[in-house]
TORMAR-261315 format. One record per residue (C-alpha): residue number from 1; x, y, z; residue in one letter. Coordinates in Angstrom, 3 decimals. Each point is the difference from the previous one (the first is absolute). Layout:
BEGIN
    n         x         y         z  res
  NUM         X         Y         Z    A
...
***
This chain:
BEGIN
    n         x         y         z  res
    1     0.000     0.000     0.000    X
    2     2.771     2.282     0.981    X
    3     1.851    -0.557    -3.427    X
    4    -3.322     1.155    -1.942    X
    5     0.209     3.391     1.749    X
    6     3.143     0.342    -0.250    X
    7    -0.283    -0.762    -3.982    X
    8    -3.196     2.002    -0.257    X
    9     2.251     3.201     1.732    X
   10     2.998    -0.921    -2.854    X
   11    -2.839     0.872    -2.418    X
   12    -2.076     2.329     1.326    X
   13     2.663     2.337     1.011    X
   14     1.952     1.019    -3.369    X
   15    -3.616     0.273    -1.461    X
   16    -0.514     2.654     2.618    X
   17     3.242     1.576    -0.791    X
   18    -0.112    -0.231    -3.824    X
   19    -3.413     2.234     0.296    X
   20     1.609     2.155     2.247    X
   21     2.588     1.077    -2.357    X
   22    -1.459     0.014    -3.389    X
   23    -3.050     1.573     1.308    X
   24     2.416     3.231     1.077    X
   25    -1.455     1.986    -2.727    X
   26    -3.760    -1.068     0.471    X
   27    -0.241    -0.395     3.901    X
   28    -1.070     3.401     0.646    X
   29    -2.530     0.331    -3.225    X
   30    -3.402     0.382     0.250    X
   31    -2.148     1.409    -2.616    X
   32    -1.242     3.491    -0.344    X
   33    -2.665    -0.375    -2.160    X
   34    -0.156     0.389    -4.082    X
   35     0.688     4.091     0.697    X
   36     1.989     1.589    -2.667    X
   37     3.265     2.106     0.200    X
   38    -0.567     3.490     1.661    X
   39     0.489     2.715    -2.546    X
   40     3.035     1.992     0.561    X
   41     0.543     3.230     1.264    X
   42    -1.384     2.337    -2.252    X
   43     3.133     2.932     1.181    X
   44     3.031    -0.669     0.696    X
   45    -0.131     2.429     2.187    X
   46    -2.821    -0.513     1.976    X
   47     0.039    -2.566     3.449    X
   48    -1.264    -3.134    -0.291    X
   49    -1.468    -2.242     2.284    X
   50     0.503    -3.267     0.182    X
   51    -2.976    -2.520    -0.257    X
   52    -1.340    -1.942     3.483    X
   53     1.990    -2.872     0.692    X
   54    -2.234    -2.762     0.204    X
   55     2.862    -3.165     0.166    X
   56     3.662     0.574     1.215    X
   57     2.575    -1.887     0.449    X
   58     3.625     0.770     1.140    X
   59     1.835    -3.360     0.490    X
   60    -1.282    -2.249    -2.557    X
   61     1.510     1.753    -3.160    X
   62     3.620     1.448     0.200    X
   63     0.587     3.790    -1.462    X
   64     0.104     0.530    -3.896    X
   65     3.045     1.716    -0.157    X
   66     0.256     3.574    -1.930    X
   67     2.276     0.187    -2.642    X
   68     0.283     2.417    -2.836    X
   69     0.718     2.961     0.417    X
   70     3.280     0.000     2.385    X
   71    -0.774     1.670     3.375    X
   72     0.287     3.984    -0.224    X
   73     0.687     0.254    -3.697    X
   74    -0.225     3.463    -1.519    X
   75    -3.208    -0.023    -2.466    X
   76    -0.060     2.642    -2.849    X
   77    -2.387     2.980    -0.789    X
   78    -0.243     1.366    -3.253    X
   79     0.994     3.676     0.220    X
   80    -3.292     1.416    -1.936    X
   81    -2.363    -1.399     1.129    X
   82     1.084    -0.827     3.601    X
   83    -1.298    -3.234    -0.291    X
   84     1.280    -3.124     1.511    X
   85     1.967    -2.964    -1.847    X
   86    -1.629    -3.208    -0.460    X
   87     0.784    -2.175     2.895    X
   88     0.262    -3.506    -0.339    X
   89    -0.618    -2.380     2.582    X
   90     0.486    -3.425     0.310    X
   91     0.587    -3.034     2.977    X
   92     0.360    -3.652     0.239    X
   93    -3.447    -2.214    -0.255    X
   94    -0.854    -2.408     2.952    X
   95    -1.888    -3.087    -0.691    X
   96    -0.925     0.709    -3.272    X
   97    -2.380     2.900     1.940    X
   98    -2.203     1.518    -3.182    X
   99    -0.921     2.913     1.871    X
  100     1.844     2.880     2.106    X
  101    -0.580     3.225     1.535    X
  102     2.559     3.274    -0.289    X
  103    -0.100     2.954     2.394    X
  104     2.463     3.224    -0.885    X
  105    -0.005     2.446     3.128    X
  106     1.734     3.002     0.797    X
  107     1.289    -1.413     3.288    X
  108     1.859    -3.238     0.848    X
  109    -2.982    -0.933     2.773    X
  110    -2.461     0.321    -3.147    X
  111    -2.385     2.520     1.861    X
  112     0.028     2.214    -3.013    X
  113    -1.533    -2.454    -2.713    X
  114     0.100     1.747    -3.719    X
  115    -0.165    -3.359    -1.677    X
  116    -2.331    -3.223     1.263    X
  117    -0.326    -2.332    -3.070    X
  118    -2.614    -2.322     1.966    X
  119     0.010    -3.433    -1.461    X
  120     1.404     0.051    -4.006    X
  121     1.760    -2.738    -1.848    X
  122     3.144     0.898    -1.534    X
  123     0.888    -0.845    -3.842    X
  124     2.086    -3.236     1.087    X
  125    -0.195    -2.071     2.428    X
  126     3.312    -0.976    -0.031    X
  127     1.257     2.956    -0.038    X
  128    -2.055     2.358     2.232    X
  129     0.609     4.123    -1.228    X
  130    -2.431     2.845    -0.116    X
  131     1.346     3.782    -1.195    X
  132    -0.716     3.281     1.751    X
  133    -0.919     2.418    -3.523    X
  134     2.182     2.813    -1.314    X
  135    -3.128     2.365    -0.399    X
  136    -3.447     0.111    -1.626    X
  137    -2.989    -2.463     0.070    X
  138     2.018    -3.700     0.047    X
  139    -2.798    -3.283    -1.477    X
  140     2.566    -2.658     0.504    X
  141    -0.942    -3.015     2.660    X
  142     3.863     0.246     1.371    X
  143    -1.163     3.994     1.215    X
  144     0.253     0.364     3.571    X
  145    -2.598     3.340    -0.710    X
  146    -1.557     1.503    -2.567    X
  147     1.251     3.575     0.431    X
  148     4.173     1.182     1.094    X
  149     0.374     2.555     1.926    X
  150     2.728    -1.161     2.626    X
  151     2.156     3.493     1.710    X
  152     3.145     1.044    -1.958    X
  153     2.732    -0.363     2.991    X
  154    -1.759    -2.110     2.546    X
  155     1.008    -3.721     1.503    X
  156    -2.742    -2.308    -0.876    X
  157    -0.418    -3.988     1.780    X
  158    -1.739    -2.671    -1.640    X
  159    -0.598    -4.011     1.302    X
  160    -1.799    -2.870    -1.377    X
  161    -1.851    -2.978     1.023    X
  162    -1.951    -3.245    -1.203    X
  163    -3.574     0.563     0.020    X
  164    -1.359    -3.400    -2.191    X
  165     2.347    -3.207    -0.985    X
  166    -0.124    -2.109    -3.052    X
  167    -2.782    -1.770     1.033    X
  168    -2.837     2.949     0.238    X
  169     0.438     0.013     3.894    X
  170     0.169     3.467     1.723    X
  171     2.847     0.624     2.491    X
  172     1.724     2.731     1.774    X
  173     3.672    -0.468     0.004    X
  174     2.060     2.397     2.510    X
  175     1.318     3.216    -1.980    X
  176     3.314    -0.465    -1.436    X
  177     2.841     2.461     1.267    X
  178    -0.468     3.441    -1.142    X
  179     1.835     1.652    -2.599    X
  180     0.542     3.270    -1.150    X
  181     0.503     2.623    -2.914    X
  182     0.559     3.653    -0.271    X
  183    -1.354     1.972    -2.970    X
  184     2.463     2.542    -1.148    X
  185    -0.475     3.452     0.319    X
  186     0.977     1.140    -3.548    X
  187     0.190     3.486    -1.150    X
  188    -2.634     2.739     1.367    X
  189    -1.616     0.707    -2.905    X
  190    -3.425     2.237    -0.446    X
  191    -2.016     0.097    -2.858    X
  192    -3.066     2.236    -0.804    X
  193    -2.608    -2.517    -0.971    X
  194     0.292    -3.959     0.364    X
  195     1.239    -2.598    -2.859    X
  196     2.248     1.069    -3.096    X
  197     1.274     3.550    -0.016    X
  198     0.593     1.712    -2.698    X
  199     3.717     1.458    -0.951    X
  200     0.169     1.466    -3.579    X
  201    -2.644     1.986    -0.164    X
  202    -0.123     1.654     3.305    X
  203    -3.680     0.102     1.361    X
  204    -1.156     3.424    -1.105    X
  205     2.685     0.703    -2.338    X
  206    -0.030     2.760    -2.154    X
  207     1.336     1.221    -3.832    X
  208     0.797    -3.663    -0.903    X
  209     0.993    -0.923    -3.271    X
  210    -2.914    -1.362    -2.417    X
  211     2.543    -2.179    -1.590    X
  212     1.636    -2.334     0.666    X
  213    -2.353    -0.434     3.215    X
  214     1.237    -2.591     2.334    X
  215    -1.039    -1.597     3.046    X
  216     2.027    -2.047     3.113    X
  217    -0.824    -0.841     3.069    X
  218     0.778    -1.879     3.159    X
  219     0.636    -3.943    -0.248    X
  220    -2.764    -2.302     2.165    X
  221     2.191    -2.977     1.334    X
  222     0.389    -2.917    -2.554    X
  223    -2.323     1.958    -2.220    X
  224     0.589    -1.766    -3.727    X
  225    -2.984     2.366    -1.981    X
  226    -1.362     3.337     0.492    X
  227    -2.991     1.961    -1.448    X
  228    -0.127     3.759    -0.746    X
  229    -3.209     2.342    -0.531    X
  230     0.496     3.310    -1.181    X
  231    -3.269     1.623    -0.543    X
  232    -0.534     3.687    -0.553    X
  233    -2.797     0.346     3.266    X
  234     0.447    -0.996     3.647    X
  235    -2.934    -2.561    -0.513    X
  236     2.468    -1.992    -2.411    X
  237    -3.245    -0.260    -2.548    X
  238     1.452     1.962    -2.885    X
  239     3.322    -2.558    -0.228    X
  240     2.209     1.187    -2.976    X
  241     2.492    -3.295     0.783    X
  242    -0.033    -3.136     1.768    X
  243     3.170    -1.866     0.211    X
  244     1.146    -3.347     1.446    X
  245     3.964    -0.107     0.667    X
  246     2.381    -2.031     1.492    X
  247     2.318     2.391     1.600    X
  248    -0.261     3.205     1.870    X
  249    -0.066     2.719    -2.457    X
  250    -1.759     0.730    -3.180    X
  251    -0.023     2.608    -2.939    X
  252    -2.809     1.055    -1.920    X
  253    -0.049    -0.426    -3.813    X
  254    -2.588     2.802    -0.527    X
  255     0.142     3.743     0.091    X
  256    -1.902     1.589     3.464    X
  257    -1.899     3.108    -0.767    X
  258     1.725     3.344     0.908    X
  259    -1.127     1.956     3.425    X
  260    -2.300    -3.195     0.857    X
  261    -0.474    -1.788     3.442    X
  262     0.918    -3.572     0.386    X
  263    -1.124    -2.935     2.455    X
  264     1.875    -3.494    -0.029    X
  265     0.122    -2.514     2.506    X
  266     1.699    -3.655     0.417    X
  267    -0.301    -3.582     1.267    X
  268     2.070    -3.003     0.199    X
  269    -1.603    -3.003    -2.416    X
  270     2.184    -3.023     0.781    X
  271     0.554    -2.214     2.069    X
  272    -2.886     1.248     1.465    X
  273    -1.800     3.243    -0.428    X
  274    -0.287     2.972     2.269    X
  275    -1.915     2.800     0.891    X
  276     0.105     3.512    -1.894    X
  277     2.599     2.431     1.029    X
  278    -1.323     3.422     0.626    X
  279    -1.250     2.067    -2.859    X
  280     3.247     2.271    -1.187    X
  281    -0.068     3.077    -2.227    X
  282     1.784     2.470    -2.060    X
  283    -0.461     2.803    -2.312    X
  284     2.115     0.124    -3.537    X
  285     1.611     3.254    -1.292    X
  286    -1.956     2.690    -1.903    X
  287     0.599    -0.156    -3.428    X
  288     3.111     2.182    -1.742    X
  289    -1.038     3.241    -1.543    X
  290    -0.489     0.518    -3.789    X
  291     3.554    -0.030    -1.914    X
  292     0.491     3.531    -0.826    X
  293    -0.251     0.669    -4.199    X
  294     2.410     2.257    -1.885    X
  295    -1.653     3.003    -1.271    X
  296    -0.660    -0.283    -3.470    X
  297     1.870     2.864    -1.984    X
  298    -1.708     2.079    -2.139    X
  299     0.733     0.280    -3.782    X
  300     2.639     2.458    -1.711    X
  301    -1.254     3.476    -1.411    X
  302    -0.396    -0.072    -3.422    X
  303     2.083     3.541    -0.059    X
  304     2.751    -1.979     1.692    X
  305    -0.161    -2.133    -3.008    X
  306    -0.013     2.942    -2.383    X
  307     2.913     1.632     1.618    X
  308     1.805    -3.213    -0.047    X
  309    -0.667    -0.377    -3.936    X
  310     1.376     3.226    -0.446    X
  311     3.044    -0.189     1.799    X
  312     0.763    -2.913    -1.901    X
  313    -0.542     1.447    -2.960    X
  314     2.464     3.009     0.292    X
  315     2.801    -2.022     1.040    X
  316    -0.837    -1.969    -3.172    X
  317     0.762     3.239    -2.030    X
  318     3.033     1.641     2.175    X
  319     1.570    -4.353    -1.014    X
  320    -0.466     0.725    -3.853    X
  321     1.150     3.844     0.339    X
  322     3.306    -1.300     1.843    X
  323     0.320    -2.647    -2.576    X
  324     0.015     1.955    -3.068    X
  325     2.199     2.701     1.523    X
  326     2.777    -2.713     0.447    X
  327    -0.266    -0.561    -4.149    X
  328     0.239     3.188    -0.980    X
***
């Protein structure tokens, strides 16, 4: 009897201890229900909160360690535009987790939360990453928020964590170490209106040439196409050219009218299209007076004519006179 319990322990026992270990990843799972992925933050800039926990655990599944970028690396700003660089982020998966949730903050304890994905599934699962956008309205899955707007010069802390596995299971996982970036704080830089600015013509220019009339403006970051409207009213109705380029500049092939008001105005096309720079003008020069005409000289005196005739005529005779002198 003795030897059957003791055989029954020998195979009970690394049973037990087999579930034990390969059920590290789905001891602490329980589901959540079928609710979907919270949307992200619509600002960057505004705090989020995160949702209720409802299921935590904080032995079962080990930290998913941060990776990309280094800790306190120096992210660019463009020096137009003020905006931020892309930042990428990426970390190491944990049980083939499908799921994860990213939280930037403006302080290492994470009580000043700009960024709280929520739940979102990142583009690989092998290879967990998510990107923080340059600037303007961002579509892509792999977005951390719709909308950049993070603070030119400020230290910024981000951490991860599993939040579903392979499997469909919900989890908590604890936060991985923090990490942090500082955005650079470029040049200081003002501009009168917001997007492109305009550089040849000034705004308001005056007694510009009507040919050859050319345009250049400011470059939008990784900007490949560009479109210019030059219109003669500030509606942009009356539209003497529109022009699609591929570099910052552009030169009219027609001839403006002379003392006439101009309106143009300019977007980027490609990769992906932007909003209308402010409405710029200029006035050409007033046309160059009249050539001035030589007089027209009035016609010769018929005495002149008649005194001319006869002068000719006597020096005619005086030739002969001397002449026949010299024979004699």
């Amino acid at each position: 009897m003795k030897r059957k319990k003791w055989l029954a322990a020998l195979i009970i026992t690394p049973l037990i201890v087999t579930a034990v270990v390969t059920g590290g990843c789905m001891s602490a799972v329980s589901p959540e229900g079928n609710a979907s992925p919270p949307t992200p933050t619509p600002n960057a800039s505004n705090i989020a909160t995160p949702p209720p926990e409802t299921i935590t655990d904080t032995t079962a599944i080990p930290n998913t360690a941060a990776g990309t970028p280094p800790d306190e690396i120096l992210i660019g700003t463009d020096p137009v535009s003020g905006r931020n660089d892309e930042v990428d982020l990426r970390w190491e998966d944990f049980c083939l987790s499908s799921k994860y949730q990213v939280q930037i903050a403006k302080d290492p304890r994470f009580t000043i939360i700009v960024v709280d994905t929520g739940v979102f599934a990142t583009a690989s699962a092998e290879s967990p990453a998510a990107y923080y956008p340059a600037g303007g309205i961002a579509r892509s899955p792999s977005a951390l928020t719709p909308w950049a707007n993070l603070e030119a010069g400020h230290t910024y802390y981000w951490r991860v964590r599993v939040r579903q596995a392979a499997t469909g299971q919900y989890i908590r996982s604890p936060w991985s170490e923090a990490k942090s970036f500082t955005v650079g704080s470029g040049f200081p830089a003002s501009n009168p209106s917001y997007g492109l600015q305009s550089l040849y013509p000034n705004n308001g220019c005056s007694n510009c040439p009507v040919k050859p009339a050319s345009f250049t403006w400011s470059p939008f970051k990784d900007a490949t196409k560009y479109r210019l409207v030059l219109a003669r009213d500030a509606a942009m109705t009356q539209v003497v050219k529109d022009a699609e380029v591929t570099t910052t500049a552009y030169e009219h092939d027609g001839h403006l009218e002379y003392g006439q008001s101009y309106f143009w105005r300019v977007m980027a096309l490609e990769p992906v299209p932007s909003d209308w720079s402010a409405t710029f003008s200029f006035q050409t020069e007033a046309a160059p007076p009249p050539a001035a005409t030589e007089p027209t000289p009035e016609p010769t005196p018929l005495w002149v004519w008649l005194v001319i005739s006869i002068g000719l005529v006597l020096i005619i005779v005086i030739i002969i006179f001397i002449f026949k002198a010299r024979r004699r």
